[in-house]
TORTITI-703011 format. One record per residue (C-alpha): residue number from 1; residue in one letter; x, y, z. Coordinates in Angstrom, 2 decimals, always signed. Last residue first. Layout:
<rs>
R  num  residu       px       py       pz
R  NUM       a        X        Y        Z
...
</rs>
This chain:
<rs>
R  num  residu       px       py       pz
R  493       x   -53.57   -11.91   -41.95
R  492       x   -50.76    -9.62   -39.91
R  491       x   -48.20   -10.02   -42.40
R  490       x   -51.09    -8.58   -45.16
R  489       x   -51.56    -5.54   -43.01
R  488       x   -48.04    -4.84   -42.19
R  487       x   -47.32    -4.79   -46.14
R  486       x   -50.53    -2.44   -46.96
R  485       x   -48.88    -0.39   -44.04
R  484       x   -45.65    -0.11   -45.45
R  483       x   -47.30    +1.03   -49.05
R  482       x   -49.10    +3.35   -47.27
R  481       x   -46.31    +5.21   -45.49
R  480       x   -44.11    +4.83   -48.87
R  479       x   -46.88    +6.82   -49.87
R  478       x   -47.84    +9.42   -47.19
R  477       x   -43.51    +9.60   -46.96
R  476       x   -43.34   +10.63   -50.47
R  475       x   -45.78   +12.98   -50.41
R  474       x   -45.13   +14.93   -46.88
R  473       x   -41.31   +14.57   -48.03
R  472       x   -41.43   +18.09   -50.42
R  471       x   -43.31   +19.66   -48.07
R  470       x   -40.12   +19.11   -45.22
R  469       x   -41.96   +18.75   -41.83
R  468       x   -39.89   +20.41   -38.99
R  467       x   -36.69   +19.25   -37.43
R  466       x   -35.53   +21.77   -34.29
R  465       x   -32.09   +21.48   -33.58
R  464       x   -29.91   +21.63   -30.52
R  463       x   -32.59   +22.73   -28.17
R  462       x   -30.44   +23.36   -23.86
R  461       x   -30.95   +21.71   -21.23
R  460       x   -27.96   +23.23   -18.74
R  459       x   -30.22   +24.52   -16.73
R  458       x   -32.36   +21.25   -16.55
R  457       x   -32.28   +20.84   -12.31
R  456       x   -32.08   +24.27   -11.15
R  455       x   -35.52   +24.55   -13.10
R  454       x   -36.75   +21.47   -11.99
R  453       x   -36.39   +22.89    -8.14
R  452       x   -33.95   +23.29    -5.50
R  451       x   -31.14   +21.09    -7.02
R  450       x   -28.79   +19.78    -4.38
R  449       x   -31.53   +17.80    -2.28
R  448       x   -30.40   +14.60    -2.98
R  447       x   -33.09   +13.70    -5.25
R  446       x   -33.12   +16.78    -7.15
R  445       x   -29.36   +16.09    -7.68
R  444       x   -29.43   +12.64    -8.35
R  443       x   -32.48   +12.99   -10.82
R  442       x   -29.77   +15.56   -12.43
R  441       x   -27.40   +12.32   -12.93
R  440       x   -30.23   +10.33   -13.95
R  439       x   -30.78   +12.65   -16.84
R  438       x   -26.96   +12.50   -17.62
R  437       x   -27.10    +8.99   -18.00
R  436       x   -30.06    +9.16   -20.40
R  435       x   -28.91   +11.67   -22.77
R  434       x   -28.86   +14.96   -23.24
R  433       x   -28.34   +17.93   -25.46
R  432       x   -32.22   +18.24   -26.98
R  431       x   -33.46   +17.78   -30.50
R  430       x   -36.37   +19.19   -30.86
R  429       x   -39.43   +17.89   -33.54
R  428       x   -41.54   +18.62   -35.21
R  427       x   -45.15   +17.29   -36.09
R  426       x   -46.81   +15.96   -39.72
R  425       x   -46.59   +12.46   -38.35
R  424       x   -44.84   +11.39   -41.89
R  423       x   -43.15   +14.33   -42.69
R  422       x   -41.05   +14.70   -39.27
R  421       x   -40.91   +10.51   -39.18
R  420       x   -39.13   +10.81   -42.66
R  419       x   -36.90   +13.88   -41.13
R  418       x   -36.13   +12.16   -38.29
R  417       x   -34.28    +8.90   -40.09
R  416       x   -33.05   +10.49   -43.01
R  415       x   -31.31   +13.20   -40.68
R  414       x   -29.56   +10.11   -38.34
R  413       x   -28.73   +11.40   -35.24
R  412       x   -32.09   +10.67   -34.09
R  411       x   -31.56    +7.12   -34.50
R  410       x   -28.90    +6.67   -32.10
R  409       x   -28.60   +10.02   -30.01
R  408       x   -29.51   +14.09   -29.79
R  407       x   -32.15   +13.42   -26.78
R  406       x   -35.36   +13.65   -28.28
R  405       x   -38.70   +15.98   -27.67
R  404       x   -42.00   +15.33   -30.08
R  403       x   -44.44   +18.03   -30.97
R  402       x   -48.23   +18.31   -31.43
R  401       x   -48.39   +14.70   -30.39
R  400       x   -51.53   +12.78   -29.72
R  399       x   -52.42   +11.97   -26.52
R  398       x   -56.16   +10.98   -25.72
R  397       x   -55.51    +7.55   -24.08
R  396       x   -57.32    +5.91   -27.58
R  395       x   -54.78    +8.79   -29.13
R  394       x   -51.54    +6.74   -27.60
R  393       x   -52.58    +3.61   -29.77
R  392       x   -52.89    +5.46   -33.17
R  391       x   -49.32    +6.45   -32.16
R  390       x   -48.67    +2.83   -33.11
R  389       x   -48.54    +3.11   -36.65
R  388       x   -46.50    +6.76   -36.98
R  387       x   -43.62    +4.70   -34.71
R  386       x   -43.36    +1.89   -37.53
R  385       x   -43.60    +4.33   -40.02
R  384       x   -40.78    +5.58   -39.06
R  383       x   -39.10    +2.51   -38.25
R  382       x   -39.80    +1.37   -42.11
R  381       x   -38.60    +4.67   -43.23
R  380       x   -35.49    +4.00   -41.33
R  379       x   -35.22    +0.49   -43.28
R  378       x   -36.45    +1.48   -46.40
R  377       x   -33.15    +3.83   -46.10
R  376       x   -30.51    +1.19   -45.64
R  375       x   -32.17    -1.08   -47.71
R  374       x   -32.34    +1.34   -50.38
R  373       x   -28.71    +2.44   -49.73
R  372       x   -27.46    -1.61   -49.96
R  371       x   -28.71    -1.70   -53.49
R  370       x   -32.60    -2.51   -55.38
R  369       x   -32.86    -1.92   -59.14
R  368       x   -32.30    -5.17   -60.69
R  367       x   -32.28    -7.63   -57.38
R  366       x   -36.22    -5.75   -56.78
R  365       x   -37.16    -6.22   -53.35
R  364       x   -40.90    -5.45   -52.91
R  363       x   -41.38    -6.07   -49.28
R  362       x   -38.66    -7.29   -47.13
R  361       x   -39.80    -8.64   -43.63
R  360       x   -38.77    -8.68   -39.97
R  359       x   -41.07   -10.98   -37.91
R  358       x   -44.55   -10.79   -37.16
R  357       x   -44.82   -12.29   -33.22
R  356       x   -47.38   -11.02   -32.11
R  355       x   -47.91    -9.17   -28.72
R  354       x   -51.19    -7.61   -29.71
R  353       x   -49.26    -5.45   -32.66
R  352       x   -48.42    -2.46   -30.08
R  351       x   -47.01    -5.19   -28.07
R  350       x   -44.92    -6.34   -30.32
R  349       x   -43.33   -10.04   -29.90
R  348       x   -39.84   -10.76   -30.54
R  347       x   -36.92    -8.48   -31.95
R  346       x   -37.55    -9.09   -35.32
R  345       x   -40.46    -6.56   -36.15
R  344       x   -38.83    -4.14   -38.27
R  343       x   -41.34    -4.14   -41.46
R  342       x   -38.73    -3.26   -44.63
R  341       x   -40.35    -1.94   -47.79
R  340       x   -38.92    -1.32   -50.74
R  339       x   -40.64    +0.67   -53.70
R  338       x   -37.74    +3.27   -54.78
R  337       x   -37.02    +4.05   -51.70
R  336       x   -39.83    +5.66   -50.83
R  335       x   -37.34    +9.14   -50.04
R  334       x   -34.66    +8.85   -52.75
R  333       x   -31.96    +6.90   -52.69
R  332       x   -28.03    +8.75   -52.38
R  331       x   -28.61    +9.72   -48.73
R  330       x   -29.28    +6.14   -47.78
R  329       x   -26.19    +5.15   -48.37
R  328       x   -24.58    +8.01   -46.49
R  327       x   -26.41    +6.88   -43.69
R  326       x   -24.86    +3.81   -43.33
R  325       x   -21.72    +5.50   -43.41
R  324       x   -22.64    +7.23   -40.34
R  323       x   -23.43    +4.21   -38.97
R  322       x   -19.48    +3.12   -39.02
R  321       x   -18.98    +0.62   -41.71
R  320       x   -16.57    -1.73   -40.81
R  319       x   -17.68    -4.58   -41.74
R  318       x   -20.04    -5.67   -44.14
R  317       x   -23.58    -5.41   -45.29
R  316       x   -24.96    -7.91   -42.59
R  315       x   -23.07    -6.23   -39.33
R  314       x   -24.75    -2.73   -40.40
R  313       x   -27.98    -4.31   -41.23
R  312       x   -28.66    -6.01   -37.92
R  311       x   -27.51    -2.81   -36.19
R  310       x   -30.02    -1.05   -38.21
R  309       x   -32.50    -3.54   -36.96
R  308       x   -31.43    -3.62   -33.47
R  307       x   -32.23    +0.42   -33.12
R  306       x   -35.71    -0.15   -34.33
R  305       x   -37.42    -3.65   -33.42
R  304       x   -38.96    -3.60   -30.37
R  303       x   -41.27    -1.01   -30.69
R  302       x   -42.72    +0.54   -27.42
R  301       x   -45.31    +3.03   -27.32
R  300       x   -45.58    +4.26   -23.64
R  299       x   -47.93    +6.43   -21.93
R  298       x   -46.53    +7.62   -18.75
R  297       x   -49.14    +8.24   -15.89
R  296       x   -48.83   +11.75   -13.82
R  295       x   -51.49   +11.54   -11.18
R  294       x   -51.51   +14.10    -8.22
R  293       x   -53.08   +12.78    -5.07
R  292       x   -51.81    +9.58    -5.73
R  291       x   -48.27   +10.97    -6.88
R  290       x   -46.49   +10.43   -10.20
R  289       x   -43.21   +12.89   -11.11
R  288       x   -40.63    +9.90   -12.15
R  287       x   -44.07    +8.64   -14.33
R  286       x   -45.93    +5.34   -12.81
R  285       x   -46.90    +3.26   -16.09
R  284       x   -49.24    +3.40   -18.84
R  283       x   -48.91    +1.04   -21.85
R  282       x   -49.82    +1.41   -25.58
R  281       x   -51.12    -1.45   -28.13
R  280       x   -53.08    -2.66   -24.98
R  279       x   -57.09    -2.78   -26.61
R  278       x   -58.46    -1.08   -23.86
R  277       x   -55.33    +1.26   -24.10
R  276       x   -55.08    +2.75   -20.72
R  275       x   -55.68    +6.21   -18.87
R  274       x   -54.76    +6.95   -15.31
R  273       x   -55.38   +10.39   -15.72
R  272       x   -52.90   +13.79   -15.81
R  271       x   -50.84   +12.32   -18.79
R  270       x   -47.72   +12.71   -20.20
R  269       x   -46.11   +11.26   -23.67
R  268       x   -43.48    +8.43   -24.48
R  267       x   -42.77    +7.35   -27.78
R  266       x   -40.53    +4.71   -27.96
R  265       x   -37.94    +2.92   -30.26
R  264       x   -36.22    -0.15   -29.27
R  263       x   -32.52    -0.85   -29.38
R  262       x   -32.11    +3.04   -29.38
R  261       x   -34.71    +5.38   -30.87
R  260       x   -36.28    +7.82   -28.56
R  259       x   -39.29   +10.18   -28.30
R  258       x   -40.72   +12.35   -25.59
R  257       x   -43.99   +14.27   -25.72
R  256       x   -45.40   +16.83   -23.55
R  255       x   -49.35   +16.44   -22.76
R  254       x   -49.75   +16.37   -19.48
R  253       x   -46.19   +17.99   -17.43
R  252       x   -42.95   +16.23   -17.11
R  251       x   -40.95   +15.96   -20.07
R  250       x   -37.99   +17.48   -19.10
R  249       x   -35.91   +15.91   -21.90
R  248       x   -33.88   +14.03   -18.86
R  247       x   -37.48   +13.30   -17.45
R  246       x   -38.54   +11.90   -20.92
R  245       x   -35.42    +9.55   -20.67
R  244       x   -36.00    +8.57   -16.92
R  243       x   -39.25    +7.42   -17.98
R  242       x   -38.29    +5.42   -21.20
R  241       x   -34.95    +4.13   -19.34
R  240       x   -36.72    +2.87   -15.70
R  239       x   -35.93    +5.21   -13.19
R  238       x   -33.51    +5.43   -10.20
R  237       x   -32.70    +8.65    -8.27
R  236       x   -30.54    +9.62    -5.11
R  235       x   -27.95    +7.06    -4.92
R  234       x   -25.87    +8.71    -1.87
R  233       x   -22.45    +9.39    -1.18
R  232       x   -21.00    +6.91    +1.77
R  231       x   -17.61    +6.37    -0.23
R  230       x   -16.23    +9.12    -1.84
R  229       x   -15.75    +7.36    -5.56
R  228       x   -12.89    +5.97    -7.42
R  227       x   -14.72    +3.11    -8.47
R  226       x   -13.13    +0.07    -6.98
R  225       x   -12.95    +2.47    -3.40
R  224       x   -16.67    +3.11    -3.46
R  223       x   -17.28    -0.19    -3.97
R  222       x   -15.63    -1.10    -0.60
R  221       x   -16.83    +1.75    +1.06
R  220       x   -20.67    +0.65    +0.22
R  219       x   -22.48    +3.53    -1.95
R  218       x   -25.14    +5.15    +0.74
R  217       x   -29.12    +4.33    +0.48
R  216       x   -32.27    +5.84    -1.08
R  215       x   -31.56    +9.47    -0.80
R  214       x   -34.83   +11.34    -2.08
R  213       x   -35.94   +10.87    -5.68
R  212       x   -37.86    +7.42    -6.75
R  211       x   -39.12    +7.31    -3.23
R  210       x   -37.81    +3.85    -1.89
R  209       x   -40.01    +0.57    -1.62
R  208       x   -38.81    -2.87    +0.16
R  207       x   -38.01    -5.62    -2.74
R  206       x   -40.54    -7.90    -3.66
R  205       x   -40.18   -11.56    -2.93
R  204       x   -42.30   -10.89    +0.17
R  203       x   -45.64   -10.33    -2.59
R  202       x   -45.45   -14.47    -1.94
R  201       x   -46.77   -16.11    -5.34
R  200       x   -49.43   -18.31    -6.07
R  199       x   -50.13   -16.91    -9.44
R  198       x   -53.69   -14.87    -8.57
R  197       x   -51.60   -14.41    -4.69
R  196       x   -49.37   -11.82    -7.57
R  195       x   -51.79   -10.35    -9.01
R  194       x   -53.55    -9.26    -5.87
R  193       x   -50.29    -8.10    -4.26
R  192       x   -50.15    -5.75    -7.05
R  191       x   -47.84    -3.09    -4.60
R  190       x   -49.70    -0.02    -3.22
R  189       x   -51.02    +2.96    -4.25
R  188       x   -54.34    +1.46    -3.79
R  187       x   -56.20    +2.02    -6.66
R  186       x   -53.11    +2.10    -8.75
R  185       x   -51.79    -1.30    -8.38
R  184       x   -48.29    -1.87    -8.88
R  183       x   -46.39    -4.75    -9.74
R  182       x   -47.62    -4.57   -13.85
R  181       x   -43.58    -4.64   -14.19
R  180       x   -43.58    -0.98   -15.24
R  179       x   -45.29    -0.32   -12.13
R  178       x   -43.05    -1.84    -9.64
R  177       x   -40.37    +0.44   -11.22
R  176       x   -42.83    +3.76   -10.45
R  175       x   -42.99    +3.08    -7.03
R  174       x   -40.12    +2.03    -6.46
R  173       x   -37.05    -0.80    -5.59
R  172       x   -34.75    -1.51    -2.61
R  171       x   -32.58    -4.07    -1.52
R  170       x   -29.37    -2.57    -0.04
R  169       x   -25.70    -3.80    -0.85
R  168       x   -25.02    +0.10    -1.82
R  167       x   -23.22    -0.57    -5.54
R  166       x   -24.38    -3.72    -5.86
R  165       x   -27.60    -3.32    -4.49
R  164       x   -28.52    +0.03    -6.96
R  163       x   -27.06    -2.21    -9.90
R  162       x   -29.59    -4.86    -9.38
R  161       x   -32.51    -1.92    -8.67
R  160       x   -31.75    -0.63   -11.73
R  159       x   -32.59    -3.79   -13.53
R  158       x   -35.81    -4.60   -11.94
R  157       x   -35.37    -7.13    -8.91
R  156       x   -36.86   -10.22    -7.24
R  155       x   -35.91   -11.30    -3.62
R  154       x   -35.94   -14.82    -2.18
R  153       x   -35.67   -17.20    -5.16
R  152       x   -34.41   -20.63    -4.48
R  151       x   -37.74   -22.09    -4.74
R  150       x   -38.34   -20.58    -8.11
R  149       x   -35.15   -22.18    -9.74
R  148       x   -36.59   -25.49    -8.50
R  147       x   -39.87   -24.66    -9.91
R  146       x   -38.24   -23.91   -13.77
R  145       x   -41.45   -23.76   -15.67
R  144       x   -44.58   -22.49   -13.76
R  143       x   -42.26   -20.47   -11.18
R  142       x   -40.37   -19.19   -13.48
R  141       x   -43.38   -18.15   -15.87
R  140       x   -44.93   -16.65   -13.16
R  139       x   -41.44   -14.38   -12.97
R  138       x   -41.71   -13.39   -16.49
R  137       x   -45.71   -12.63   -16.11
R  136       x   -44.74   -10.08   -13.03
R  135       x   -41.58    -8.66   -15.18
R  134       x   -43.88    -7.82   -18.25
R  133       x   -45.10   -10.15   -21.21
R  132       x   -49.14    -9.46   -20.99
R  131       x   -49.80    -8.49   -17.09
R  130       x   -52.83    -6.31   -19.06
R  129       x   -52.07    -2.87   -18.34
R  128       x   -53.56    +0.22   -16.55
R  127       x   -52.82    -2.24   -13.13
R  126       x   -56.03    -1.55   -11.33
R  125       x   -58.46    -0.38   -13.51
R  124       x   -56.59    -2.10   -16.43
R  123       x   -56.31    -5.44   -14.91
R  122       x   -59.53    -5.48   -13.10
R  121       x   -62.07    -4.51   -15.48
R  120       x   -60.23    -6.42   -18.23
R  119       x   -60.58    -9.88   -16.46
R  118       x   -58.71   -11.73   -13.95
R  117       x   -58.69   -15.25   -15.21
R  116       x   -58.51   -13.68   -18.96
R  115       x   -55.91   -11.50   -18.07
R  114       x   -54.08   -13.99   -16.20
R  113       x   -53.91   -16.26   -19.27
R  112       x   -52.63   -13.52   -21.33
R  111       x   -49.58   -12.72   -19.01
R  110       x   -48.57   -16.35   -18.90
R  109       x   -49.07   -16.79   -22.75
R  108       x   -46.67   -13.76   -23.47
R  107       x   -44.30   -14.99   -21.47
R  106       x   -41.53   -16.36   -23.29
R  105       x   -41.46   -12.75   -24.78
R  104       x   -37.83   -11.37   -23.99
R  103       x   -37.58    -7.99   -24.98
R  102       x   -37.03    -6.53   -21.58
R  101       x   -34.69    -8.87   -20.34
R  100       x   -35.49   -12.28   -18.55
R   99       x   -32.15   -11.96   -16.31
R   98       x   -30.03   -15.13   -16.40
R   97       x   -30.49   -17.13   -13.26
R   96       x   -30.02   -17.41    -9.34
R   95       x   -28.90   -14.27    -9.07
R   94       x   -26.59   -13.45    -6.23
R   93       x   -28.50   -11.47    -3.00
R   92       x   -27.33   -14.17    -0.26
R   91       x   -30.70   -15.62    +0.19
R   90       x   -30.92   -16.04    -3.56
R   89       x   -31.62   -13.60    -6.40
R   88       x   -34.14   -13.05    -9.43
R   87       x   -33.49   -10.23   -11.96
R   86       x   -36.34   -10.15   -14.06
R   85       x   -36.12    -6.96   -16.59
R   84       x   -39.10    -4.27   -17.39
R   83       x   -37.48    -1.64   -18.22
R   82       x   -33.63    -1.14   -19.06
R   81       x   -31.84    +1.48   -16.78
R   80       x   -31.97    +4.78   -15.45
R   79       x   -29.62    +5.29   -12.22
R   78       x   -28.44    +8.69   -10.15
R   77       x   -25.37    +8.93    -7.92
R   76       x   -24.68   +11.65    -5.85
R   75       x   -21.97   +13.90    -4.61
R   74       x   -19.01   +13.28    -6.89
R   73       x   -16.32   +15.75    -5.68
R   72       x   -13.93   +12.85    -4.88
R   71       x   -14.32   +11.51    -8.09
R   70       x   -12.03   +14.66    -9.16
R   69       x   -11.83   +14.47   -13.34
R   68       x    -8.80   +12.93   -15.42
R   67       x   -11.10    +9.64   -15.75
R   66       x   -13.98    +9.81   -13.92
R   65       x   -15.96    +8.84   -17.18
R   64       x   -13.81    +5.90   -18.09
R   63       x   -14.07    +4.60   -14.13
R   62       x   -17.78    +5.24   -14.57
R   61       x   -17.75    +2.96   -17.51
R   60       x   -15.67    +0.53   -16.87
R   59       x   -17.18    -0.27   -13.13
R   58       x   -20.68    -0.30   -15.05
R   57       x   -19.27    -2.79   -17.61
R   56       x   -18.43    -5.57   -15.22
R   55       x   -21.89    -4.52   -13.16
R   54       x   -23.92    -5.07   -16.10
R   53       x   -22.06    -8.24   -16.89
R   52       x   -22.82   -10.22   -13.37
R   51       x   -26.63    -8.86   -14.46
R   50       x   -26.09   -12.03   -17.32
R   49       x   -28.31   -11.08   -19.90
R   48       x   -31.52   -13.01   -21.71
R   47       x   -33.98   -12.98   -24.66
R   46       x   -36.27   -15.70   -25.29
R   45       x   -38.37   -15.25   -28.19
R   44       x   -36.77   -18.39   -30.21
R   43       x   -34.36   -20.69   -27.89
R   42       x   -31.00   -19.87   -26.36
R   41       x   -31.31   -16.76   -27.01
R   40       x   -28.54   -14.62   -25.07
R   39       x   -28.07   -11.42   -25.51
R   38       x   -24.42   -10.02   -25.32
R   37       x   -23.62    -6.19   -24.93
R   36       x   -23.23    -4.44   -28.04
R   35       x   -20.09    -2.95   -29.90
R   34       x   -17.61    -0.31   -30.80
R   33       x   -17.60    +1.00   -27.05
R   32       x   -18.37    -1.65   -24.21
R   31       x   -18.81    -0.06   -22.32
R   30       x   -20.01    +4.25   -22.10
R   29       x   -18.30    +6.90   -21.37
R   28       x   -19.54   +10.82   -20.46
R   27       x   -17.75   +13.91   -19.53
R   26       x   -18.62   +17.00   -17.99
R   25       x   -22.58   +17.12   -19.01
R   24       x   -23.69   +20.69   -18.24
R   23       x   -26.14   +21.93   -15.45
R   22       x   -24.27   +24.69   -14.26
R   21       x   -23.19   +24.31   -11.22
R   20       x   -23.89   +20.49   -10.69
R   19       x   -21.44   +19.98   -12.92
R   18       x   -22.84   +16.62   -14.51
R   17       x   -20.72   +13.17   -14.99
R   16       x   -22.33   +10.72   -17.48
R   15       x   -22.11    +7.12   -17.15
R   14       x   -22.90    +4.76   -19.84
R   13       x   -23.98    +1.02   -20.20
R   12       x   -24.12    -1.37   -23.42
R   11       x   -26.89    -2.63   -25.73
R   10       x   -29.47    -3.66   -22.85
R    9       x   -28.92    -0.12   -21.07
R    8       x   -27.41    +0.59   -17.96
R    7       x   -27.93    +4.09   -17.82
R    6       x   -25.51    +5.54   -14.73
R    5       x   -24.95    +9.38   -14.18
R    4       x   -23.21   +10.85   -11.65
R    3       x   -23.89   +14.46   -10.23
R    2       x   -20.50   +16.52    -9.68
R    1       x   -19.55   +19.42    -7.32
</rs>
């Protein structure tokens, strides 16, 4: 028996296929391979996708990942994708625009002015957030700026819950989704309809609720047959990526840490209380394992600019260099490289920086001493430091990490890269064989009933690596550290 997998990610998506057995990933694929999904930016900040496109690359990747295996012994179908996404559809469920991605921050001003109308007290009692630039603040920007676009709209979507109605043609979203678009509101366990009516808009547009484990609705026969699938198998599981990937590093319980580095870079940690950042630098949303009765809030540090930096580079130094060449560059310079300093904030505004708009910068280039490997390597210490900065936000909720979890991917495969942020935070850290496709697929299972327990569920988890603080970086990170932050300091003047 088989679990599937789907991450539909901003940079491409991947399926993974699980034995449900034993736990173990079977095969995984991702499209499009060797490159990254479109984003469109038509003006500066904005930052959309075409959800037509997720479903293109979908089919090829769970067609790639069935390949040579038995789709007809796929039982369930779990989904993680990108946070935070506007999908907006018509009467007859077809988007009636681009998606407003996750990194898009056109809204900023919406979100702000709401705040202020609505006050602190009530946002982050109610919502743990200020609306700032999330899906509720993207789709009052709609409404404020493209009204006859608005008027068409009769159902609003995260993501996941695009590709969940195109693969069972049922309109559904959760608990914990709703709250990662500032959609929820926590003293009522119910849906922000408050926030909403502030904006003059119908809480109808939302999408009915599902549990985010338990059989949510059965794959359509026609879509069934286009994938090579049984048809009538449920989707069991959908979470937003930074959730679903500390639930794939079973990081469930207050106080456990998860960490990732792909497009963006997060830090994701546990807690029992509905904590918030008076000052917003970190966010709390619904965890996978949240109840009212029993509170599990994720506290998330997002950076925009990680993983899209080091893309950045790797098309700018020349192509064909694989990553892993990249990080042969960096081998060769020593850790501080040499002076350089790279801030990685192009990938619009940072929330941990009071949704500013910084930009990337070079600090301290020197044409006589300076190569492509210290560029290369000021640029992971510049997303290490980058991650060490904004874990002052997750203390103010009382987390601070004694040890950080990742999934053996992106930035984490590179040794540079975990070993500066190692020295730098003083902690260690596990690498764990996952990913975020496979941690749907095991949602799928607990959701569908086939795993008993979170024990059945993370059998096959299994600690790759464990990175702990090398003495001879603490130095050398502390004051390259410094230098970066001297650098941040003046950009933010």
């Amino acid at each position: 028996m088989f679990l599937l997998g789907i991450d539909l990610g901003s940079s491409a998506v991947k399926a993974s296929l699980v034995d449900a057995s034993t736990g173990r990933i079977v095969s995984s694929a991702q499209s499009p391979q060797g490159e990254e999904l479109p984003i469109a930016a038509s003006r500066p900040g904005w930052a959309e996708q075409d959800p037509a496109m997720w479903w293109e690359h979908a089919v090829k990747a769970v067609r790639a990942a069935l390949a040579g295996q038995d789709g007809s012994a796929v039982a369930a179908i779990g989904i993680s994708y990108q946070m935070h996404g506007l999908v907006t559809l018509d009467a007859n469920m077809q988007p009636v625009r681009p998606a407003i991605i996750w990194c898009d921050s056109r809204a900023v001003e919406t979100g702000a002015q709401a705040f202020a109308a609505l006050g602190a007290d009530t946002c982050l009692g109610r919502l743990l957030n200020s609306p700032g630039n999330f899906t509720a603040s993207k789709l009052a920007w709609v409404k404020q700026n493209e009204p006859e676009v608005f008027a068409r709209i009769r159902k609003i979507m995260l993501p996941g819950d695009y590709l969940a109605l195109r693969l069972t043609g049922e309109a559904q979203t959760t608990a914990s989704g709703l709250s990662e678009g500032t959609l929820w509101d926590f003293s009522k366990n119910a849906p922000a309809d408050f926030l909403l009516r502030h904006w003059g808009i119908d809480p109808s547009l939302l999408a009915a609720l599902t549990p985010t484990f338990g059989r949510q609705a059965a794959v359509l026969g026609s879509v069934a047959a286009e994938l090579g699938l049984p048809a009538g198998i449920p989707v069991a599981y959908r979470a937003g990526d930074q959730p679903n990937n500390a639930f794939s590093l079973n990081v469930l319980q207050p106080g456990e840490i998860a960490a990732t580095g792909g497009t963006s870079g997060v830090v994701y940690g546990v807690s029992d209380r509905l904590a918030f950042d008076p000052l917003s630098r970190v966010n709390g949303f619904a965890h996978v394992n949240h109840t009212a009765t029993d509170p599990r809030v994720g506290v998330l540090l997002c950076i925009n600019g990680t993983g899209i930096l080091y893309a950045w580079l790797r098309r700018t130094l020349g192509a064909g260099l694989s990553y892993s060449q990249l990080n042969d560059l960096a081998t060769a310079v020593p850790a501080g490289s040499a002076g350089l300093s790279i801030l990685p904030f192009g990938n619009g505004a940072e929330r941990m920086l009071g949704n500013r708009r910084v930009g990337a910068q070079v600090v301290g280039l020197d044409f006589l001493q300076h190569g492509n490997g210290h560029l290369v390597r000021a640029a992971q210490e510049g997303i290490a430091f980058a991650f060490s900065h904004g874990i002052a936000g997750m203390k103010a909720t009382s987390l601070s990490p004694a040890k950080i979890r990742a999934g053996n991917a992106n930035l984490f495969l590179s040794p540079i890269f975990r070993d500066t942020l190692a020295a730098t935070l003083g902690v260690s850290i596990e690498l764990v064989s996952t990913d975020g496709a496979a941690g749907a697929a095991r949602g799928a299972g607990l959701g569908a009933g086939i795993f008993k327990s979170n024990a059945e569920a993370f059998a096959g988890l299994t600690v790759l690596e464990t990175i702990d603080p090398k003495p001879a970086l603490v130095e050398p990170c502390r004051e390259a550290a410094a230098r970066w932050e001297a650098a941040l300091a003046k950009a933010l003047s």
